[in-house]
N, C-alpha and C positions, 0 to 999 in steps of 0.2 A: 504494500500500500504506500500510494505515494501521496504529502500532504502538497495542493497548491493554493495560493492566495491566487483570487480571480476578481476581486476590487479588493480597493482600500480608499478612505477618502478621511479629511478630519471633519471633527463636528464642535458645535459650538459650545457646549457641556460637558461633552463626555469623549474630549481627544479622541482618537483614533477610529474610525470604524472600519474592519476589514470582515470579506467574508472568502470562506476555505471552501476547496473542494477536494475530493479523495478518488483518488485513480487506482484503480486493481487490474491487471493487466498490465501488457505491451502490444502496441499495433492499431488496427483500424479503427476508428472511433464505432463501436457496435451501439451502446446503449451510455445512455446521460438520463439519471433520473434525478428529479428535484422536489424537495418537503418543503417545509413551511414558507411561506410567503408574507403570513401576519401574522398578528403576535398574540391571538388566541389558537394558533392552530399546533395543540401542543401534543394530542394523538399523534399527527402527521408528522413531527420534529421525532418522537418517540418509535413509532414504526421506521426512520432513518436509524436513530441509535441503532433498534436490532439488526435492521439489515445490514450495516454497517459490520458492525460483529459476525453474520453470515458470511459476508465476503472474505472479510480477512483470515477466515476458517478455510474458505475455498482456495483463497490465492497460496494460504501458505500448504494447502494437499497440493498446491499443482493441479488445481479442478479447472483454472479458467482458459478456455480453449487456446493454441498457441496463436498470438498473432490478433487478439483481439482485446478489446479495452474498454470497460465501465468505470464509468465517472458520476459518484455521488455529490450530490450538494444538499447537506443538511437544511440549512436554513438562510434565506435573504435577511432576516427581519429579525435578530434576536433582540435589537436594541429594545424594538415597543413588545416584546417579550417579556424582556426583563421592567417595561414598565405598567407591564397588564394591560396596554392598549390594542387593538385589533392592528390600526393601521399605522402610517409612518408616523414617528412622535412629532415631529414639527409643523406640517402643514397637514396630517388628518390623511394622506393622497396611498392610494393602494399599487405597492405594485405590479399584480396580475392585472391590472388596469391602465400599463404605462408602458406596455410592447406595442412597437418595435424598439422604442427608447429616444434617446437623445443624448450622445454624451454631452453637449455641453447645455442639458435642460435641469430642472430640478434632482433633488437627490434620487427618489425614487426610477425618476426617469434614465439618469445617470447609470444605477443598476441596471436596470432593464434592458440595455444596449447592451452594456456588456456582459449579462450573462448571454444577451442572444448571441452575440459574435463566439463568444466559448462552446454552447449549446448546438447550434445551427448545423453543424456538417454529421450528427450522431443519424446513424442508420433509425433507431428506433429510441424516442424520449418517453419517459414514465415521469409523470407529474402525482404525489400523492395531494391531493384535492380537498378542501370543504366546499360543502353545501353553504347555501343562499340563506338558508331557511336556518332559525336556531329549531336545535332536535337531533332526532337519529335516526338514522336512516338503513338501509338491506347494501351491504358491502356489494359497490358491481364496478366495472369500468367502462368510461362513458367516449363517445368520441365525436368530434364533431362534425358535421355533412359537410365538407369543405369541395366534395366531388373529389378528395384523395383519401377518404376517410379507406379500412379496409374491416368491417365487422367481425371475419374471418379468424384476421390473426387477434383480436381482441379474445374471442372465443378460446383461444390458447392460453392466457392466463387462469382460465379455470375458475373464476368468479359466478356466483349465483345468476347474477345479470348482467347483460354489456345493453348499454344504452347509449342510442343514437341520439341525437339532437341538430335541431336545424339552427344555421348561424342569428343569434340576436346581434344587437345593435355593439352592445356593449362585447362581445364577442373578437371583433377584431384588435382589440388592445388587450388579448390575452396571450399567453405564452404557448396553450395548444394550438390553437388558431396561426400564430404565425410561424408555428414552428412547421404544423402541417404547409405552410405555404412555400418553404422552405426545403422542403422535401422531406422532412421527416418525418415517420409514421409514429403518430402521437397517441398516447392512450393517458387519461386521467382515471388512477385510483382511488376510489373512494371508501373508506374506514365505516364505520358507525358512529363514530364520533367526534368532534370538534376539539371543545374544550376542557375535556376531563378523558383522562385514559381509560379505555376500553381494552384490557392486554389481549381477548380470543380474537376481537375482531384485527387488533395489530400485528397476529402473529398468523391470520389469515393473509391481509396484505400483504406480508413478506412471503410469504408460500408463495403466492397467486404470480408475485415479480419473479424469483428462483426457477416456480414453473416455466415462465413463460421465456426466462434467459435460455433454459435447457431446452427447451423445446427451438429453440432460434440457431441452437449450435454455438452459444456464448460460453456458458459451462459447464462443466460437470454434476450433476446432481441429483441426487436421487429423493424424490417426491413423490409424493400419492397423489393422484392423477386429477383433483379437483370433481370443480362441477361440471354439467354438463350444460353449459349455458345460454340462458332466454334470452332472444335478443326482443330489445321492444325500445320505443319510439316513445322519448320525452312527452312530446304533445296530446302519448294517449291515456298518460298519467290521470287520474281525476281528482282535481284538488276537492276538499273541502276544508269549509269556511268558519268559524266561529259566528255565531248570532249574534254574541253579547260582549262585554268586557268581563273580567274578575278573576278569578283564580282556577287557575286550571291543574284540571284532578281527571287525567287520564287512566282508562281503565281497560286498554290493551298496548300492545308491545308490537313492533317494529316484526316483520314475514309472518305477525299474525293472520291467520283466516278470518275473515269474517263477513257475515249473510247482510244482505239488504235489513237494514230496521235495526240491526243490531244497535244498542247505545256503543259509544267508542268513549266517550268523556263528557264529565260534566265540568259547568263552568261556576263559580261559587260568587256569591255576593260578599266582598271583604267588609262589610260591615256588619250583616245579620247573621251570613253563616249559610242561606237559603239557598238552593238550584236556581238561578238564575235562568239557565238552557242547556239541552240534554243534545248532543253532537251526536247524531246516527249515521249509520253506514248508508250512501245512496245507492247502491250494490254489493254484488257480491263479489269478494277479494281479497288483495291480500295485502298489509298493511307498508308502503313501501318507503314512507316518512313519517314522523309523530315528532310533536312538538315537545317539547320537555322543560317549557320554561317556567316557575313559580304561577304567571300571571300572563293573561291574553286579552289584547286588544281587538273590538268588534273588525267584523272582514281578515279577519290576518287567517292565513293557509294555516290548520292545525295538523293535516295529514292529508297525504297522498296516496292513492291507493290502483293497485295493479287489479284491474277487471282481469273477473275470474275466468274471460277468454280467452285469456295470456297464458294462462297456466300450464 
């Protein structure tokens, strides 16, 4: 394993910022995967540590194929990490939201260029991901329809779900987006959780990457063979909506089943104590986002849900 600085810049508080990345291997740039990006994404920082520790296991057996090269990058973002904030500490500005970059634009944008110049020539990039949505969610990896997207080799990771998605607005100033534009065949993995470690669902992710380097001819490794995986199309997801405001008290779990009419949560008046509104299944499915936060505001996505025709 080799250690490389790929930025460094100063900052007005807290001297230095540099950020590292870790090479296993010699030879053709095969795979570049990268974790956290903001500074609640501490599952995704956590599934780096392990994999991290996997590689270094492989390289020192002599498992990674000869002639080829993975390049880890832990984290963009440890600064607002370490200050509990999601996004960059000084202007609020995200950087999955600042590809293709700029070096000579803001900080974040400054990143963004240059990991894309370090990034851009890997055969195959693996992005570990959060959701939009606070909650948890069914571990899958998603790609976007860019017309180079390939479903196919997503399917080889072995994840529960690979999920398609058609490009948003906000989608071009991201790093799969332009990585795919760039020629490289992008895949985002997705955990069960954001901001609090989930260790089954992290050391899923790391299987599901391992799987899918071996299966590519990257390296050596011996895995149980995963899922057999659904492919299904972001847009046919069915959200549903909270009625009310107040305290939210869910009463199923994330790849749950559940019938049309089922209750899924209730939502609490923080004053009386009283049901406010009883959240039911508009179908029958399978539970593929839930919200998990103390309290919920009227209209906000409580749960998304995989119609039972998917199945």
């Amino acid at each position: 394993m080799t250690k490389e600085q790929i930025f460094t810049m100063n900052t007005a508080f807290r001297g230095e910022y540099t950020i590292h990345g870790y090479q296993y291997g010699k030879g053709e740039k095969s795979a570049c995967i990268v974790g956290a990006m903001r500074g609640d994404e501490y599952q995704q920082l956590y599934i780096c540590s392990l994999l991290a520790q996997k590689l270094s296991e492989i390289e020192s057996n002599g498992d990674i194929v000869s002639g080829k090269q993975i390049f880890l990058i832990p984290t963009l973002n440890y600064s607002s990490m370490n200050a509990m904030k999601t996004k960059w500490n000084s202007d609020d500005s995200d950087i999955n939201r600042s590809f293709p970059g700029n070096h000579k634009g803001p900080a974040t944008s400054r990143i963004a260029a240059t990991l894309l110049d370090k990034v851009k020539d890997y055969t195959y990039g693996i992005q570990f991901a959060s959701f939009y949505l606070h909650g948890e969610l069914v571990p899958h990896v998603r790609m976007l329809e860019t017309g180079k997207e390939s479903p196919s080799l997503a399917n080889l990771f072995g994840m529960p779900y690979v999920m398609t998605g058609m490009n948003r607005s906000f989608d071009a100033v991201t790093l799969n987006y332009n990585w795919q534009l760039g020629g490289t065949q992008a895949f985002s993995v997705y955990s069960k959780t954001t901001n609090v470690i989930d260790d089954e669902s992290a050391k899923l992710a790391v299987s599901s990457v391992l799987r899918f380097l071996t299966r590519m001819g990257i390296i050596r490794y011996e895995c149980h063979g995963g899922y057999i995986s659904s492919t299904l199309r972001e847009d046919e997801l069915v959200s549903i909506r909270a009625d009310e405001a107040g305290f939210f008290r869910s009463l199923v779990e994330v790849n749950q089943e559940v019938r049309r009419g089922d209750s899924l949560a209730e939502i609490i008046n923080p004053m009386d104590g009283s049901v406010k509104a009883i959240v039911k299944a508009p179908t029958d499915g399978i539970i593929f986002f839930a919200h998990n936060q103390p309290m919920v505001y009227q209209n906000v996505v409580v749960y998304k849900l995989i119609r039972r025709l998917h199945i």
